[in-house]
C-alpha positions as CSV (number, residue, x, y, z in Angstrom):
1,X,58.9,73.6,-15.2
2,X,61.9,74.9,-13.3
3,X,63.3,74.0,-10.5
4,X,66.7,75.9,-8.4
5,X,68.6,74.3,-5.9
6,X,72.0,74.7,-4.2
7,X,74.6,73.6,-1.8
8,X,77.5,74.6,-0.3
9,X,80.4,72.5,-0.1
10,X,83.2,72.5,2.0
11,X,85.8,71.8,-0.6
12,X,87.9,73.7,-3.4
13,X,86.4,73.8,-7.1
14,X,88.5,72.2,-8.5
15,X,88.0,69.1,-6.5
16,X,84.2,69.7,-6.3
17,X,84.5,69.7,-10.5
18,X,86.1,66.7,-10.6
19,X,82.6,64.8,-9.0
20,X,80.7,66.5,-11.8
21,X,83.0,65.8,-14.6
22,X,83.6,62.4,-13.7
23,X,80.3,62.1,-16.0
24,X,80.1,58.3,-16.0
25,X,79.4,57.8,-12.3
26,X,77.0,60.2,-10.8
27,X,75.8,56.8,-9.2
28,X,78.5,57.2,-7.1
29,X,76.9,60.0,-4.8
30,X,73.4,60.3,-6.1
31,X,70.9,58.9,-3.6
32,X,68.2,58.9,-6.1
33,X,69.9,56.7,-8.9
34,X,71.2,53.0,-8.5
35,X,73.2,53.1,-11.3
36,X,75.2,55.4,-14.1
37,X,77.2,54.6,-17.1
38,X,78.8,56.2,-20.0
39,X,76.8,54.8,-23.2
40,X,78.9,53.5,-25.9
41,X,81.5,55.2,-27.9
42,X,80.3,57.9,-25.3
43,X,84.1,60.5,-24.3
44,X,84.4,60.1,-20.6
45,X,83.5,63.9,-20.6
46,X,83.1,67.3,-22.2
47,X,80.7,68.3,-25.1
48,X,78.5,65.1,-26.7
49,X,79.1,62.9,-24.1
50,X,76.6,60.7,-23.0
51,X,75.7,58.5,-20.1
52,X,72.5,56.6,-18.7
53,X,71.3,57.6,-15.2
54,X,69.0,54.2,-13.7
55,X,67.0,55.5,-10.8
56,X,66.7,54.1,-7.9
57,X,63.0,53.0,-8.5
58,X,64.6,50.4,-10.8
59,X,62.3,51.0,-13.4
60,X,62.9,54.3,-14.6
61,X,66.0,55.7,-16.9
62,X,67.4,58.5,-18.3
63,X,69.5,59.3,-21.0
64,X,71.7,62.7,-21.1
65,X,74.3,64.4,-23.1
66,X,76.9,67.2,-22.8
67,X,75.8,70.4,-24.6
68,X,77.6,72.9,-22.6
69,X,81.3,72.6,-21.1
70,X,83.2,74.8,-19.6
71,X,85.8,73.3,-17.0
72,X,86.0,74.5,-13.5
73,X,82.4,76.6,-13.7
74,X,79.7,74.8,-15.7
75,X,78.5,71.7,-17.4
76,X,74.7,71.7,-18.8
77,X,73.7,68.5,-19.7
78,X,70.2,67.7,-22.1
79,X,68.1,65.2,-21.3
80,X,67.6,63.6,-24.1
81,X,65.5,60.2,-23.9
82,X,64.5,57.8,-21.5
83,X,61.4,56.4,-19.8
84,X,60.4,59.2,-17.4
85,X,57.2,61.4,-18.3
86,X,59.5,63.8,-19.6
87,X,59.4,65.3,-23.1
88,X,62.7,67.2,-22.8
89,X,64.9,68.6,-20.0
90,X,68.0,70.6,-19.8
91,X,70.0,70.9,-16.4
92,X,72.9,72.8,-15.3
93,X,75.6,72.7,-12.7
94,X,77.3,76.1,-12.0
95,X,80.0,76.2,-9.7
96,X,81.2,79.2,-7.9
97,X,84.0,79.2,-5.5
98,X,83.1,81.5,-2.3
99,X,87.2,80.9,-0.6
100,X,89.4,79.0,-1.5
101,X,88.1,75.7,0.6
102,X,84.4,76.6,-0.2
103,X,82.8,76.1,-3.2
104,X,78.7,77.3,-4.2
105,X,77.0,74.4,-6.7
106,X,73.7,75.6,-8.4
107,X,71.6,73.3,-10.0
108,X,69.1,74.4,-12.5
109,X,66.6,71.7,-13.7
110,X,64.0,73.0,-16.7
111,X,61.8,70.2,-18.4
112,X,58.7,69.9,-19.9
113,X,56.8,66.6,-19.0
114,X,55.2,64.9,-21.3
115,X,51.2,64.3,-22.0
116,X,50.3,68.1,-23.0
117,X,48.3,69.9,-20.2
118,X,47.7,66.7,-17.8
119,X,51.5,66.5,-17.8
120,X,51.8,69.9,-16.5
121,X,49.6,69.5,-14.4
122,X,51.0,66.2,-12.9
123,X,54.2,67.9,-12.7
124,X,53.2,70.7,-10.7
125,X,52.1,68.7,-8.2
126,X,55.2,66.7,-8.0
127,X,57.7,69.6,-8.0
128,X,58.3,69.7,-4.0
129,X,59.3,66.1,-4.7
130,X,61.8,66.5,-7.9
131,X,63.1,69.5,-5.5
132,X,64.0,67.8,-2.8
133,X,65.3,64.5,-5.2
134,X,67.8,67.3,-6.4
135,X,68.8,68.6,-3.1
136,X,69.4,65.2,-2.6
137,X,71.3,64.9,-5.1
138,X,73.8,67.7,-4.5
139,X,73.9,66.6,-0.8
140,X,75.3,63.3,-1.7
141,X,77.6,65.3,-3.8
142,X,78.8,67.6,-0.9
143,X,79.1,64.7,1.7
144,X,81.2,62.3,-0.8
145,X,83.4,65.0,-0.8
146,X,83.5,66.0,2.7
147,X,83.1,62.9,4.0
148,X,83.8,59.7,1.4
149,X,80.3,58.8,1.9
150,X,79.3,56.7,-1.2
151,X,75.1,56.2,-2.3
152,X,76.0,53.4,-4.1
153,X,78.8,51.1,-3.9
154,X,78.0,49.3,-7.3
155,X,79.3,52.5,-9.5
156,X,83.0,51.6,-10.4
């Protein structure tokens, strides 16, 4: 399953980067997650690092890695364990600047959910509702840097 989603934030790149490479604390602006940490011997970012992502639900985790980094335009991230019905997922943040105080973020989300055919199935119904969690997502994104608003306090 794939879902697109974008926002336009009224900042530079680089500063809009910095959010996304601050890899540890996605928390911080991510309405959808109460909490986000580097794991373990984890880099703070570029390839192979790793972080947890604790949803807001307070039940539910994921784990992700670095696969792809290239500063100032992408970072694609795998999804690699964790206890959502999802089997594997790969996302992707592309950043485009439109002017020089302007700057385009794409998110691509692909997964496959787990539990074969019913999985897909589930899924399908739930995509308006993993959209709009990633809208979300980049929204929080675009008004912590716009605005200083912070989702969750608790993210150092």
């Amino acid at each position: 399953m794939k879902i697109v989603v974008n926002q336009i934030v009224e900042a530079p790149v680089d500063q809009v980067w910095a959010t996304w490479d601050d890899f540890g604390v996605v928390a911080k602006f991510a309405p959808n997650l109460s909490n986000s940490f580097l794991l373990e011997g984890s880099a703070k970012t570029g390839l192979g690092a790793r972080r947890q992502c604790d949803m807001a639900d307070g039940k539910n985790h994921l784990k992700e890695e670095i696969v792809e980094y290239i500063p100032g335009e992408r970072l694609v991230i795998d999804v690699y364990d964790g206890t959502m019905p999802v089997e594997s997922g790969r996302g992707s943040f592309d950043l485009e600047r439109i002017d020089d105080d302007t700057t385009r973020v794409t998110m691509t989300m692909d997964f496959e959910p787990k539990f074969g055919l019913a999985g897909k199935v589930m899924m399908g119904a739930m995509k308006p509702m993993f959209r709009s969690q990633l809208q979300s997502m980049l929204q929080g994104n675009a008004d912590y840097i716009e605005s200083g608003k912070v989702a969750n306090r608790n993210v150092a």
